[in-house]
VEXGURO-240049 format. One record per residue (C-alpha): x, y, z; residue number from 1. Coordinates in nm, 3 decimals, decimal comma. Layout:
BEGIN
- X Y Z resi
- X Y Z NUM .
...
END
This chain:
BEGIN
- X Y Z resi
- 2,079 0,834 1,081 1 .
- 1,837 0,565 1,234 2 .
- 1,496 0,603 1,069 3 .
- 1,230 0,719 1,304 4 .
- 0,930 0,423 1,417 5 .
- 0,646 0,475 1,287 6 .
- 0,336 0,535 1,493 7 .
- 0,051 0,295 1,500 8 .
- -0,173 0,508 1,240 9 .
- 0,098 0,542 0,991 10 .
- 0,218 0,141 1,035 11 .
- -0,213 0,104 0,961 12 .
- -0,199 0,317 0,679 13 .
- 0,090 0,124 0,532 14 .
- -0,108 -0,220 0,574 15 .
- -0,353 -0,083 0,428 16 .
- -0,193 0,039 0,091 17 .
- -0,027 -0,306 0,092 18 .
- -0,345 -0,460 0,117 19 .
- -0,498 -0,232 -0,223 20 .
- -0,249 -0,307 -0,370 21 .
- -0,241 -0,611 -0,325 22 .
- -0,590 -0,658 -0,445 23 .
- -0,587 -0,518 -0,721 24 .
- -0,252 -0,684 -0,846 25 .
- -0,440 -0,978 -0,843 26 .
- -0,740 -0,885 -0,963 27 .
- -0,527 -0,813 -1,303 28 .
- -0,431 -1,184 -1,268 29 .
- -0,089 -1,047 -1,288 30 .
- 0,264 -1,193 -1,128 31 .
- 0,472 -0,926 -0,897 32 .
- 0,738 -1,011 -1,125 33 .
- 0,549 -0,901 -1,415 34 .
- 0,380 -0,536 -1,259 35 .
- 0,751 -0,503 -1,104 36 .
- 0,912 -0,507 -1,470 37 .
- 0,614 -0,294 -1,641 38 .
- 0,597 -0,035 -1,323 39 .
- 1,035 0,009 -1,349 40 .
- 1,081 -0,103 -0,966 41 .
- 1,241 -0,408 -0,846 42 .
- 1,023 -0,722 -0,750 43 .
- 1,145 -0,695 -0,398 44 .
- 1,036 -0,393 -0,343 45 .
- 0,650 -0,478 -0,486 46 .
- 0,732 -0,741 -0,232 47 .
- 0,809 -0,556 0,050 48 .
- 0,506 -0,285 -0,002 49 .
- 0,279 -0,608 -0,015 50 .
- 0,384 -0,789 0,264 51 .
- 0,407 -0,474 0,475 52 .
- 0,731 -0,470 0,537 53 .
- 0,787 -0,071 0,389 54 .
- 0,528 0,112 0,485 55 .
- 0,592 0,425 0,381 56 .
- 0,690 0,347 0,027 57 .
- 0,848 0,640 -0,187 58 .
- 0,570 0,851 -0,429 59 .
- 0,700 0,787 -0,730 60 .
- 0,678 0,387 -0,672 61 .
- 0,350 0,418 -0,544 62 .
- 0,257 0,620 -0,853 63 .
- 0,451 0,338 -1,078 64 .
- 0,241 0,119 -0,934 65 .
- -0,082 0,241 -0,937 66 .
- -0,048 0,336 -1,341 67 .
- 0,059 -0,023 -1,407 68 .
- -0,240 -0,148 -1,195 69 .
- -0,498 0,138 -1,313 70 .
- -0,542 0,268 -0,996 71 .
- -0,552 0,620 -0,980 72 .
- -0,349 0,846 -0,687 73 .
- -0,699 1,008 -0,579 74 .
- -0,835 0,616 -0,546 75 .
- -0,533 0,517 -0,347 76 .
- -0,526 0,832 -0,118 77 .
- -0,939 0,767 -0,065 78 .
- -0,871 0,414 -0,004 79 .
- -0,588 0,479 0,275 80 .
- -0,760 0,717 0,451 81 .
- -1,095 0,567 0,490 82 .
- -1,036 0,193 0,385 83 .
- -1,338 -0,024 0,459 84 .
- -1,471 -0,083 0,820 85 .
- -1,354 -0,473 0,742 86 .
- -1,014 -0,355 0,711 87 .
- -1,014 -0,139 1,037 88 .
- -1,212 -0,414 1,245 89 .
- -0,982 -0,716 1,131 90 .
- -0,672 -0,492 1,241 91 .
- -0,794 -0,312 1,555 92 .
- -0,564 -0,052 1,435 93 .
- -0,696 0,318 1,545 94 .
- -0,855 0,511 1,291 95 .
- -0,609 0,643 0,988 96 .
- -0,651 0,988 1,060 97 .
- -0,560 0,903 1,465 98 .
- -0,884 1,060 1,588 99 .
- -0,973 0,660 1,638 100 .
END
């Protein structure tokens, strides 16, 4: 079965994890290669989440990733769902919650 598109809040949501991510990747000064191997996932898929191309990545590789980057889930969830205004003005995306 086809997966379903994504609506424009979810598709901002996912840019937006990619973008913490991101961030704090290289704030560690880390390669993707390296978090990839620590966090048990393959570098193409720390790829993919970064560049944006899954959005909706699966929990437990979010959760890998977060505990290899010291992020915690409650951060992560805070961050998607009211990331800061730069974030929402440099997208134009609606706000994550869709009331936006």
């Amino acid at each position: 079965m086809p997966r379903r598109r994504l609506d424009p809040a979810a598709q901002h949501r996912g840019q937006v994890l990619a973008s913490r991510l991101t961030q704090a990747r290289r704030t560690s000064g880390r390669s993707a290669e390296a978090v990839a191997r620590s966090a048990g996932i393959s570098v193409e898929t720390v790829r993919s989440i970064e560049k944006g191309r899954t959005s909706t990545p699966e929990f437990f590789t979010v959760a890998a990733l977060a505990t290899e980057l010291g992020l915690s889930l409650d951060e992560l969830y805070s961050f998607v769902r009211h990331p800061p205004c730069s974030d929402l003005s440099a997208s134009g995306a609606p706000d994550v919650d869709g009331s936006g």
